[in-house]
Steps between C-alpha positions, in 0.01 A plus 500: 500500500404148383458463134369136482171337365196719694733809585329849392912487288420215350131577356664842406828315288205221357281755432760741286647223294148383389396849371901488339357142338155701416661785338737284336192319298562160709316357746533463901213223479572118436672558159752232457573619163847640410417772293274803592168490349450755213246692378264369214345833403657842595411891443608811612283822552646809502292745745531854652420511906137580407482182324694289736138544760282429183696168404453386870099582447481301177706222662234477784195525289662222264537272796148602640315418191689193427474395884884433493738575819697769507803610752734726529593840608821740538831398583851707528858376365771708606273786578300499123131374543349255282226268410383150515212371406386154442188397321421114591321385195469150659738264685695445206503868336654847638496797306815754671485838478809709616690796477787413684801525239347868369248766674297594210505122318301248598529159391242240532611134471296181424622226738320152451531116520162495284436477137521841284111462388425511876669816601575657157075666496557677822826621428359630162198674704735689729706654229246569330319719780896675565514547144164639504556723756882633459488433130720235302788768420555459915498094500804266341529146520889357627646200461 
């Protein structure tokens, strides 16, 4: 089996250790920096199963209204699903939202290369609409 540049091996080894870099808070694109980048703003929600479906709906109805990207979807590490979701603010602004280190904790992460005044209002909107809606006892901001 060849495992060089092109193989279906090779785009399977590339493909692992970039979601490795991903999950690891670094990134597979261009960064020639030594140091992963880390998050400027950071919260974990605490939610039931029930409320794991209704943080997806606010998520989408957040992006929808603000017309902002959003991707994403399910994913499995050693046979325990999790979540990924990425909310493109702009080209310079990604708001993460994952619970791949614990099933019932979600943390959403503020990456950016932009200014705090220019991402700091929509990240204020969005917990405000999670706090709304699972209540502030469920939401705590991490450093």
């Amino acid at each position: 089996m060849s495992v060089g540049p092109g193989s279906v091996m090779w785009t399977r080894i590339v493909g692992v250790l970039c979601a490795g870099v991903l999950f690891s808070g670094a990134s597979c694109g261009g960064n020639t920096g030594l140091e992963s980048p880390r998050p400027l703003a950071r919260v974990q929600v605490k939610l039931t199963e029930p409320q794991q479906r209704q943080l997806f709906n606010i998520l989408m109805e957040f992006s929808d209204r603000a017309h902002f990207k959003l991707e994403g979807g399910a994913f499995s590490r050693t046979g325990r699903p999790f979540h990924l979701i990425t909310i493109h603010i702009d080209g310079q602004t990604d708001f993460q939202v994952t619970n791949f280190r614990i099933p019932n904790i979600f943390e959403l992460n503020v990456y950016s290369r932009a200014d705090e005044e220019a991402w700091r209002p929509y990240w204020s909107e969005l917990i405000s609409d999670l706090s709304s809606s699972f209540g502030p006892d469920r939401i705590s901001a991490t450093e």
